[in-house]
N, C-alpha and C positions, 0 to 999 in steps of 0.2 A: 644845269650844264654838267659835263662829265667833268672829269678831271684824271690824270695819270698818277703816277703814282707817286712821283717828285711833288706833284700840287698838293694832292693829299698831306705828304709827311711835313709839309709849308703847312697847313691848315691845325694841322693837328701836336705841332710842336710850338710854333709859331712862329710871325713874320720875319723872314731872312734866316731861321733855321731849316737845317734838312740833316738827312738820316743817308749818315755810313756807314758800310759794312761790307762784313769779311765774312767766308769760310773757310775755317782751321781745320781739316779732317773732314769727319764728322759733327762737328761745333760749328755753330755760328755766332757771331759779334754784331754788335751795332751800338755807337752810340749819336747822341743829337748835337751837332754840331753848326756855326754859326757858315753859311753856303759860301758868301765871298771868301774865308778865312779860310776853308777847307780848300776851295780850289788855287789860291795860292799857295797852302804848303803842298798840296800836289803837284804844283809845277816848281816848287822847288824856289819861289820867290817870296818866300815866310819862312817862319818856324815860329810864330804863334799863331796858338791854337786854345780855344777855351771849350773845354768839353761838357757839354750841359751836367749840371747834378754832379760833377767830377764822378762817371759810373759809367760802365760797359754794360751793357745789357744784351743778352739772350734773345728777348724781344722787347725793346723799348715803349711799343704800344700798350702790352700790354702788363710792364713795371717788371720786367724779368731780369733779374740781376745774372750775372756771370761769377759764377765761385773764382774765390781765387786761384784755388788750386787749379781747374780751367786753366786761367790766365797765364799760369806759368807754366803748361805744359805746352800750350798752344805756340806763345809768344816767348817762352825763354823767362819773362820777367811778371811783377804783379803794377810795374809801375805805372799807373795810369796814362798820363802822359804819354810815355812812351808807346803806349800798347797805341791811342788814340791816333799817334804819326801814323803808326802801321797799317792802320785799318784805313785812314785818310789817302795816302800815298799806294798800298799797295791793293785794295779794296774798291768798293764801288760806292758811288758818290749820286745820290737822287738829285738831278737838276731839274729849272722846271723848263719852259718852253720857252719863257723868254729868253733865258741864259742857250738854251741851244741853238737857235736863232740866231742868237748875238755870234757865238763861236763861229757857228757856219759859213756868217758872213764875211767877220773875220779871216778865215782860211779864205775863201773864195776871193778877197783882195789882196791876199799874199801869192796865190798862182798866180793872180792876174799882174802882178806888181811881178813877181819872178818871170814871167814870160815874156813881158814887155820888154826885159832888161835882157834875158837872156836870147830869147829866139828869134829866129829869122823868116822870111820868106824862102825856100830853099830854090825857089823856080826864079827869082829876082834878086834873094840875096840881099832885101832888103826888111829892116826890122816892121814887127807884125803893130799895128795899133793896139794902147788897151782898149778899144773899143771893139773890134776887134775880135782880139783874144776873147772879151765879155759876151757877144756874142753865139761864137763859136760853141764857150763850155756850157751857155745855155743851151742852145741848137742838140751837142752833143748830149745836151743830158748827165755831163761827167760828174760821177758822186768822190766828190773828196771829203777823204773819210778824214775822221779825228788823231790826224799821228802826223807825222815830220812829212812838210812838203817836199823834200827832198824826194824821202824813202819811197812815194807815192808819185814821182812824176813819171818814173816809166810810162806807168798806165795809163795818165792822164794825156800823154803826147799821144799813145797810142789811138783812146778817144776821136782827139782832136785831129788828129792825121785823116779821121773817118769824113772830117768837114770842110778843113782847110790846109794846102800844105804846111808842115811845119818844121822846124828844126832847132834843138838846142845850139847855139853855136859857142865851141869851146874852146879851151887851150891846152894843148897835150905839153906836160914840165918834165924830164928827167930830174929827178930827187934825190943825190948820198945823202943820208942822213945816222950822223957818229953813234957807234955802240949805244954811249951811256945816254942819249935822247932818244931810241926806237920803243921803247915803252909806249910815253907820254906822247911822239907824233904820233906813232899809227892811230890812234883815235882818232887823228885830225886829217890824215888820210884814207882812210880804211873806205869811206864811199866813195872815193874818187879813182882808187888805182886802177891799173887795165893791168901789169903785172908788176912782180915783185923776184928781188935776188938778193938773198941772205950773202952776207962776204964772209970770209974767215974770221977776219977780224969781228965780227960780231955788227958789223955795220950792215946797214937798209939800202939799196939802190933797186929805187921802183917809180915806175911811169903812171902819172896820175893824167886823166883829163877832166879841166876844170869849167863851166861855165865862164865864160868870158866874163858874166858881171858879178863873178864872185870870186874870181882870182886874186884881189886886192885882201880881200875879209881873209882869203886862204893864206896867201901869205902870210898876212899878220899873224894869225894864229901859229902856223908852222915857226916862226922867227921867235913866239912868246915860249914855244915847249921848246925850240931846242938852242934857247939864246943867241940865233941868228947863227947860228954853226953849220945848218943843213945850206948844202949847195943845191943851185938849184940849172938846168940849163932848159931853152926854151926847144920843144923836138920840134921839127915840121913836117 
């Protein structure tokens, strides 16, 4: 049987290990690292990580160590550790088939779970089935890619508009929010606005529209960054 190329470095490293890696320039990195561990400090839900052999390699097939000097021009540092976050986190990760699979499906119940909650029938005005919705993005063939369902729904209604009516249905909020908290909300804003008005004073007043079944989540977050100081008023 064949095998890709995530199977292979599973075969040849071995079981539950896999091979990350980075290019620096003209340099390249790679070390063997354990595949669950890796993809949770990827997402940011770790920060342990064991790096096979404590060694960076050039090519790890075939035992090619990384100078140091390398290390520190590449990477700033020779600290193993640290260089390893960087390759894991900002680098590429050989998964094998099952783990993509698993991902895909993954995502594929998080649209369907987002769109049960959020959309409607736009001809009836009444909320669409998961079944449904499951359906449809078969039908559509909609490829949801590996990134923030959000940042990818455009697409995905656009799709699904090809099959069934469809519609986000949202909440449009007027927003002041004080000088010294516009930092730390606009992050928590920044995909929702439709516009924005700098004040003299240094304050944020911008109109955001929200999905309906995630106005509660928006909230909270907006009340966490700006210790519930931002006003908020409903537009129609």
């Amino acid at each position: 049987m064949g095998y890709d190329k995530s199977e292979k470095a599973q075969m040849e490293f071995g079981e539950g290990k896999t091979l990350a890696r980075i290019n620096k320039g003209k340099l390249h990195f790679e070390i063997i690292v354990d595949l669950k561990d890796a993809i949770k400090v990827r997402k940011g839900e770790s920060d342990y990580l064991i790096i096979e052999g404590d060694t960076i390699f050039t090519n790890a097939k075939r035992g090619d160590r990384a100078s140091k000097d390398d290390l520190e021009i590449s990477f700033g540092t020779a600290d193993i550790s640290e260089i390893g976050k960087i390759i894991v986190k900002k680098g590429e990760i050989l998964v094998d088939q099952e783990h993509r699979s698993a991902e895909q499906e993954k995502r594929f119940k998080q649209v369907v779970e987002f769109l049960a909650t959020n959309a409607i029938d736009p001809q009836t005005k009444n909320p669409i089935t998961p079944e449904r919705i499951k359906s449809a993005l078969e039908q559509a063939k909609v490829n949801i890619k590996p990134t923030s369902i959000d940042g990818q729904m455009k697409d995905i209604l656009e799709e699904l508009s090809k099959v069934i009516p469809i519609k986000i249905e949202t909440k449009k909020v007027k927003i002041i929010i004080p000088a010294m908290h516009t930092g730390q909300a606009y992050g928590v804003i920044t995909q929702y606005k439709e516009n924005e008005n700098w004040m003299p004073d240094g304050s944020l007043e911008v109109i955001v529209n929200v999905p309906a079944g995630a106005i509660m989540d928006f909230y909270d977050r907006l009340n966490s960054v700006t210790h519930g100081s931002a006003l908020t008023e409903d537009v129609e």
